[in-house]
VEXDREN-2710 file (C-alpha; in Angstrom, 1 decimal):
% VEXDREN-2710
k/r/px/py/pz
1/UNK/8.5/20.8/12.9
2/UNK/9.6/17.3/12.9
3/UNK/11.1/16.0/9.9
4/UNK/9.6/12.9/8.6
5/UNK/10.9/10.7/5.2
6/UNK/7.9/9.1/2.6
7/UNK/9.5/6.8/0.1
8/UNK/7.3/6.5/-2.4
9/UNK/5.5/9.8/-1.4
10/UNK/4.2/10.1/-5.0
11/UNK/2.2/6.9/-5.1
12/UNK/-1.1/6.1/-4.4
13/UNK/-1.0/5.4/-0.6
14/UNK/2.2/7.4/-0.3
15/UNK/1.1/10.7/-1.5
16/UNK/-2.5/10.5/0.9
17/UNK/0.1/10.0/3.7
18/UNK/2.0/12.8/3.1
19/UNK/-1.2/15.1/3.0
20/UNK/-2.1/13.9/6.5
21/UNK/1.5/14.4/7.7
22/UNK/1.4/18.0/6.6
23/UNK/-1.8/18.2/8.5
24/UNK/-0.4/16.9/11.3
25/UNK/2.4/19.6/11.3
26/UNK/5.3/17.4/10.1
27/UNK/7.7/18.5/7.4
28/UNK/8.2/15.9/5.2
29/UNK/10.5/14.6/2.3
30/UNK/8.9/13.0/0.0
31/UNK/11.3/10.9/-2.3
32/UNK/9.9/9.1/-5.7
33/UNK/11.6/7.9/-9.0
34/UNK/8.1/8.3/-10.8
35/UNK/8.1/5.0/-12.2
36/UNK/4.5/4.6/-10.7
37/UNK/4.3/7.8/-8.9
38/UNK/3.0/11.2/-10.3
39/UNK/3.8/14.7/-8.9
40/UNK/0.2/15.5/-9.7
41/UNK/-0.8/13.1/-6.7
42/UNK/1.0/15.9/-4.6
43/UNK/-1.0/19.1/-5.7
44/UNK/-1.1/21.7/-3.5
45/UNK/1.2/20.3/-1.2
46/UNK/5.0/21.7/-2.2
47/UNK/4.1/24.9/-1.8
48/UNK/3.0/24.9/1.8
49/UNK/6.6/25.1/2.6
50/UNK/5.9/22.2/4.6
51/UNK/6.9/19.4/1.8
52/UNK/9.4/18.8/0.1
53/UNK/9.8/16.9/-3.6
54/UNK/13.2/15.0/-4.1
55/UNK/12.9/12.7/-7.7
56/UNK/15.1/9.8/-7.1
57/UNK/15.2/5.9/-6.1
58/UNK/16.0/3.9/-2.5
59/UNK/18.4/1.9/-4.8
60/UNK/21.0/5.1/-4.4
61/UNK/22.6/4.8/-0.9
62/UNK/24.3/8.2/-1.1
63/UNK/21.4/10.0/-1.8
64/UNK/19.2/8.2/1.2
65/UNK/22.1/9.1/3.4
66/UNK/21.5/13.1/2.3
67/UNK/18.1/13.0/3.2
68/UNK/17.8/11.1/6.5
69/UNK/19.8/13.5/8.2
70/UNK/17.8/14.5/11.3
71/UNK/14.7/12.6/10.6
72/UNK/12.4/11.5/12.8
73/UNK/10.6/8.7/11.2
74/UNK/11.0/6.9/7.8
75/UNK/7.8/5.9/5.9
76/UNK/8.5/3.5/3.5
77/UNK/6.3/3.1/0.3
78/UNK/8.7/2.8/-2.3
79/UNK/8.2/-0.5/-4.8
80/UNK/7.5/-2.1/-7.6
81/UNK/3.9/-3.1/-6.8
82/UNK/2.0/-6.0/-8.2
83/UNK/2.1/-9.5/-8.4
84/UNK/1.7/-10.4/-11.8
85/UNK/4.5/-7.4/-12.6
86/UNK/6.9/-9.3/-10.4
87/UNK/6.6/-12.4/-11.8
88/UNK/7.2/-10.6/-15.5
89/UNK/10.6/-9.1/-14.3
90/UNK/11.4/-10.4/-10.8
91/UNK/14.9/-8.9/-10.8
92/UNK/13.1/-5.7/-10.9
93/UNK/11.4/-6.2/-8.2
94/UNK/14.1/-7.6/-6.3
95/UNK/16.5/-4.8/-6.9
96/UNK/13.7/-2.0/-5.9
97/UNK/12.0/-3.9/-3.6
98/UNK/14.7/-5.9/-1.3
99/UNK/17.8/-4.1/-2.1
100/UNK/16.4/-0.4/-1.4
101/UNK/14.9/-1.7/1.3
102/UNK/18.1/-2.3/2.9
103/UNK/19.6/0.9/1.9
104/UNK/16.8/2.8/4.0
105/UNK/17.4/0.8/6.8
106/UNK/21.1/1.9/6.1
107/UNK/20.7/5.2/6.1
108/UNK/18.2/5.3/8.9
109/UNK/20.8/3.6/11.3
110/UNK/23.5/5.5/10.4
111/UNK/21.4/9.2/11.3
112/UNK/19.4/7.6/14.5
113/UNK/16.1/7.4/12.8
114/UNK/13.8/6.9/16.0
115/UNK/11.4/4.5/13.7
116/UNK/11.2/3.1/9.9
117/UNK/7.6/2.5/9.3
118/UNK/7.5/-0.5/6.4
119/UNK/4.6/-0.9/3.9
120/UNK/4.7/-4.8/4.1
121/UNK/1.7/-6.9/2.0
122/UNK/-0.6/-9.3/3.5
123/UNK/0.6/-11.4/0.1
124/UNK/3.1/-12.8/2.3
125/UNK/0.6/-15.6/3.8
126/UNK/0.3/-17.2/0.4
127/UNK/-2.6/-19.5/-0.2
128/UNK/-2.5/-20.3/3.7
129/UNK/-5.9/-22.4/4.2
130/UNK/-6.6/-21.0/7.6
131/UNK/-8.7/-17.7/8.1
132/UNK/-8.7/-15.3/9.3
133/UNK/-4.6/-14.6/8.7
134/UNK/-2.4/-14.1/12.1
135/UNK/0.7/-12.1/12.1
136/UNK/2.3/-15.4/13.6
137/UNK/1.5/-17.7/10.6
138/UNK/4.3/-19.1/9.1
139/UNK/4.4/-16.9/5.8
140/UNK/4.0/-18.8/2.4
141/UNK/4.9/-16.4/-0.2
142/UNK/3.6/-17.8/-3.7
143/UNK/5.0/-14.7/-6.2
144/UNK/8.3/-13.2/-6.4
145/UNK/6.9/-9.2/-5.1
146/UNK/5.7/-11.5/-2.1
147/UNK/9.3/-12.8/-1.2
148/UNK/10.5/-9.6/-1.7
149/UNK/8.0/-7.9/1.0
150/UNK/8.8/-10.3/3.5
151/UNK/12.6/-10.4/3.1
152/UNK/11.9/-6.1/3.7
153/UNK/10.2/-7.9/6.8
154/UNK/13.0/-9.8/8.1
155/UNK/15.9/-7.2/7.8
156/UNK/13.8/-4.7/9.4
157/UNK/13.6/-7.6/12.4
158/UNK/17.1/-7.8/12.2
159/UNK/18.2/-4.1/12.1
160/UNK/15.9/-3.8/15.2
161/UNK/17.4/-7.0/17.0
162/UNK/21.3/-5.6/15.8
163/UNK/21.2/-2.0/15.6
164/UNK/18.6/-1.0/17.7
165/UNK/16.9/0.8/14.8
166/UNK/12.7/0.4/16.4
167/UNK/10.7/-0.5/13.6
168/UNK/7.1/-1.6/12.6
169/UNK/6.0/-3.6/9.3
170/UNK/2.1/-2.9/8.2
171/UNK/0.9/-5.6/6.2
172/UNK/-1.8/-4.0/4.0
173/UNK/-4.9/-6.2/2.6
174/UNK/-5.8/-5.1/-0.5
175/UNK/-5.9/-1.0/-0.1
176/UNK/-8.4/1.1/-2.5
177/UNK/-9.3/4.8/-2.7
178/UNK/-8.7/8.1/-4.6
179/UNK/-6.0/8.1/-6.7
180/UNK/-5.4/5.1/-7.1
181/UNK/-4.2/4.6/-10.9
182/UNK/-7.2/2.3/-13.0
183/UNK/-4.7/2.9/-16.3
184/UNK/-2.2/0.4/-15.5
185/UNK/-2.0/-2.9/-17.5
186/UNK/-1.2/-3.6/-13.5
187/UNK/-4.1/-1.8/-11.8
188/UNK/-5.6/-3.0/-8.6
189/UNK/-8.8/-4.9/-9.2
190/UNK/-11.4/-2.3/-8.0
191/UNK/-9.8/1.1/-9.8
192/UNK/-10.1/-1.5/-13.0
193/UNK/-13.5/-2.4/-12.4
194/UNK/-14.9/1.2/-11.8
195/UNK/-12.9/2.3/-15.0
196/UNK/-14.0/0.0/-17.5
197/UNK/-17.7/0.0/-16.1
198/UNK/-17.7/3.7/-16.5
199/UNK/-16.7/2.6/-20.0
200/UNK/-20.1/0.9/-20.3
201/UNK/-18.0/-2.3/-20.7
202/UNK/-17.9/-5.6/-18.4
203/UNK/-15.3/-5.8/-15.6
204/UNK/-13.2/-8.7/-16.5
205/UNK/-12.6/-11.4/-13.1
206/UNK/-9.5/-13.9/-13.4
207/UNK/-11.2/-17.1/-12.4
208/UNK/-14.1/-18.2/-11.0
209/UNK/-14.5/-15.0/-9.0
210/UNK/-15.1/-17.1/-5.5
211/UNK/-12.0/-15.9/-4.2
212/UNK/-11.9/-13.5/-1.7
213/UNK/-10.3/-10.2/-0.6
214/UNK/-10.0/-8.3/2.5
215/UNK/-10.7/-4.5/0.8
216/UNK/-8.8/-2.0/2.7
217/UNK/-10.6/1.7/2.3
218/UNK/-7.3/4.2/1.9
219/UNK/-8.2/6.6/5.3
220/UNK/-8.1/3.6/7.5
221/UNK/-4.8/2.7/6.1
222/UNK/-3.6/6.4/6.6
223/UNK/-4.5/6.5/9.7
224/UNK/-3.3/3.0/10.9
225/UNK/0.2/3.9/9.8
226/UNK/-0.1/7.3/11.7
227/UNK/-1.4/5.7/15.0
228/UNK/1.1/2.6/14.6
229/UNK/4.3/5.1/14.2
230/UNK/3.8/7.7/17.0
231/UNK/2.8/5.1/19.9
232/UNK/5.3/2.6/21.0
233/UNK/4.1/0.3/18.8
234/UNK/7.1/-1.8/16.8
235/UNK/6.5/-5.9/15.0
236/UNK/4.3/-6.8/12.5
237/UNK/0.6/-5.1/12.1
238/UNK/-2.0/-6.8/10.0
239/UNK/-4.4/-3.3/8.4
240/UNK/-7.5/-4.0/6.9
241/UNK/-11.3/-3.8/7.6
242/UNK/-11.5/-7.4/8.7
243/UNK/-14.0/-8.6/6.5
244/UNK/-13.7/-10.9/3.5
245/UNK/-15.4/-10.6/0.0
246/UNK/-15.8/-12.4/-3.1
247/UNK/-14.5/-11.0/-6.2
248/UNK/-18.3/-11.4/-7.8
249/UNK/-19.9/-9.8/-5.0
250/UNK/-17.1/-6.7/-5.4
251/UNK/-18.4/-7.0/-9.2
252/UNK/-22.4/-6.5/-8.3
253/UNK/-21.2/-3.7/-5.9
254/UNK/-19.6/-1.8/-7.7
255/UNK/-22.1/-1.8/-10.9
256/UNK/-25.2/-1.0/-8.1
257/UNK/-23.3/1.7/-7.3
258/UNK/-22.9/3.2/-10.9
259/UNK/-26.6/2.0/-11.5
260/UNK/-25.1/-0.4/-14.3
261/UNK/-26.9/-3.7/-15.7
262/UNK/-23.5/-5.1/-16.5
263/UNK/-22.5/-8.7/-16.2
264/UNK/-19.0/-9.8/-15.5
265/UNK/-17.2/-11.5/-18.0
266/UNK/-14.8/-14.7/-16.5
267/UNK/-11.3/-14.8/-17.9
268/UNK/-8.1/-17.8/-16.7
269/UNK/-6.8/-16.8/-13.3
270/UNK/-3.4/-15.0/-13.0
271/UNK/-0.4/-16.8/-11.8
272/UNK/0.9/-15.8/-8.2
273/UNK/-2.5/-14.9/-7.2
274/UNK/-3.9/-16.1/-4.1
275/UNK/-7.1/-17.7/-3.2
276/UNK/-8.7/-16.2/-0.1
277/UNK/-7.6/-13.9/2.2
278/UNK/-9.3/-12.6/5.5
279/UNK/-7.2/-10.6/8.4
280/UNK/-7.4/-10.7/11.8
281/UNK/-6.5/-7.1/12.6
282/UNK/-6.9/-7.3/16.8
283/UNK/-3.4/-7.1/16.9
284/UNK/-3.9/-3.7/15.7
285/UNK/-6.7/-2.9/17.8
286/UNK/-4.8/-3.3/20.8
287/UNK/-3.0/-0.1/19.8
288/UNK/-6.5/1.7/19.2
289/UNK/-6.9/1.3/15.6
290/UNK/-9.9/1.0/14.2
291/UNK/-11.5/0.7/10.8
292/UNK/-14.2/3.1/10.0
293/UNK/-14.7/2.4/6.3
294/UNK/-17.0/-0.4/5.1
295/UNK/-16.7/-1.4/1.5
296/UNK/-20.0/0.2/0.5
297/UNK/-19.1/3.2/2.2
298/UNK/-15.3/3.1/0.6
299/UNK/-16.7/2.4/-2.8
300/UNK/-19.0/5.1/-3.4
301/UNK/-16.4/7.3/-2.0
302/UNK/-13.3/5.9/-4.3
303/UNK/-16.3/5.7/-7.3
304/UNK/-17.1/9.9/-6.9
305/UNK/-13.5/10.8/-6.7
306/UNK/-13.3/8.8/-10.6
307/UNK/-16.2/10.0/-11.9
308/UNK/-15.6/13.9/-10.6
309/UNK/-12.1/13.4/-12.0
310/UNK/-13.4/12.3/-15.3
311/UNK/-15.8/14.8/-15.4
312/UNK/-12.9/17.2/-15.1
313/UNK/-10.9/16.1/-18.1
314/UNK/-13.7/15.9/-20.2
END
């Protein structure tokens, strides 16, 4: 079996990863501090001898050097995620998100990693007024967990340029699906807004709710990063479905779906968040990948997994 790194493996997108890379016969390493991570995301998985669970952070060098021996590729998830968190504490952010970046590229140099596959964000175009967003734009970063993202971006450009260290750099739009944590004070807007209308309560949208996201359904993700990392594919990837929507039409969608009568309640709009954002994802295509989850269809999945979950604690 080849043996494959996730930083990050107990998060959200990390941890659905690692369940298709056991699926796909890999042996893989999952390494996570738990700060937003949770073993329980990795059920079933450690004892198929085919996974193993190392707690620790990409801001210890040694420790990345231990585990990149003989390792075939490097997916890296690990972060402080959020926006509004970055701005709270942005030496945080910088520390995990910059400076442990740099140590996995580090440690994947020094033990001939053969590619580092880097979760980038598509907040690195800012409030760009052109649509739909190119990976050539020139990147206008407006929030601190943006800057850090795209300096990831640039030394993984450079370690490829230098060292010869072939990498790729995925920036995600907006991901959703199971798992994904509504309990955060930092939760993504559509696990927020499927929690508290489960709640019987209003799903609260910063601003106006005109602005617009490019929803990214978790499997598509999954299996961009899959396709992306065993072709001969290395630069800068936009992954998302392609199509834009308005946080008040996400709000009506999600309530039809729970059969709700809700209405949305308007609150000031968060600093560092941007106003639209559409991606143009034929880069990606190029290289065969293909999105196969509309938003409806995502939702009502994403939407079961929560309520079957609740259900299960109850």
């Amino acid at each position: 079996m080849d043996k494959v790194i996730v930083t990050g493996g107990a998060g959200f997108i990390g941890s659905t990863l690692v369940k298709k890379l056991v699926e796909r016969g890999y042996y893989v390493v999952i390494l996570d501090d738990l700060f937003t991570g949770k073993v329980e995301n990795l059920a079933g998985l450690l004892s198929t001898k085919r996974a193993q669970f190392v707690q620790g952070s990409v801001t210890d060098l040694a420790l990345l050097q231990r585990l990149c021996c003989d390792t075939k590729y490097i997916f890296h998830h690990a972060a402080i995620p959020s926006v509004p968190r970055s701005v709270k504490n942005p030496l945080a952010s910088h520390e995990t998100n910059v400076t442990g970046t740099l140590n996995v590229l580090i440690a994947a140099r020094d033990n001939s990693v053969k590619k580092m596959v880097y979760a980038s964000s598509s907040s690195v175009y800012g409030n760009t007024l052109t649509l739909p967003k190119r990976e050539g734009m020139i990147p206008e970063p407006k929030s601190p967990y943006a800057v850090s993202k795209l300096a990831g971006e640039y030394y993984c450009r450079v370690f490829d340029e230098v060292y010869g260290l072939h990498s790729i750099c995925l920036r995600y739009f907006n991901v959703y699906g199971p798992q994904q944590d509504p309990n955060s004070q930092y939760a993504a807007v559509i696990p927020r807004f499927i929690k508290i209308t489960s709640e019987g309560e209003p799903p609260v949208i910063f601003g106006d709710g005109e602005q617009t996201r490019d929803f990214t359904f978790i499997a598509d993700v999954v299996e961009a990063s899959l396709l992306l990392a065993e072709g001969d594919a290395t630069g800068t990837f936009n992954v998302a479905r392609g199509e834009n929507t308005t946080i008040n039409e996400l709000a009506r969608l999600v309530i039809g779906i729970m059969s709700g009568s809700l209405e949305p309640v308007h609150q000031e709009p968060r600093p560092g968040d941007i106003r639209h954002s559409l991606a143009d994802i034929s880069k990606a295509k190029a290289f065969g990948y293909e999105p196969r989850y509309s938003l409806k269809k995502g939702l009502k999945e994403t939407i079961a997994w929560f309520l079957q979950q609740r259900t299960g604690r109850s």
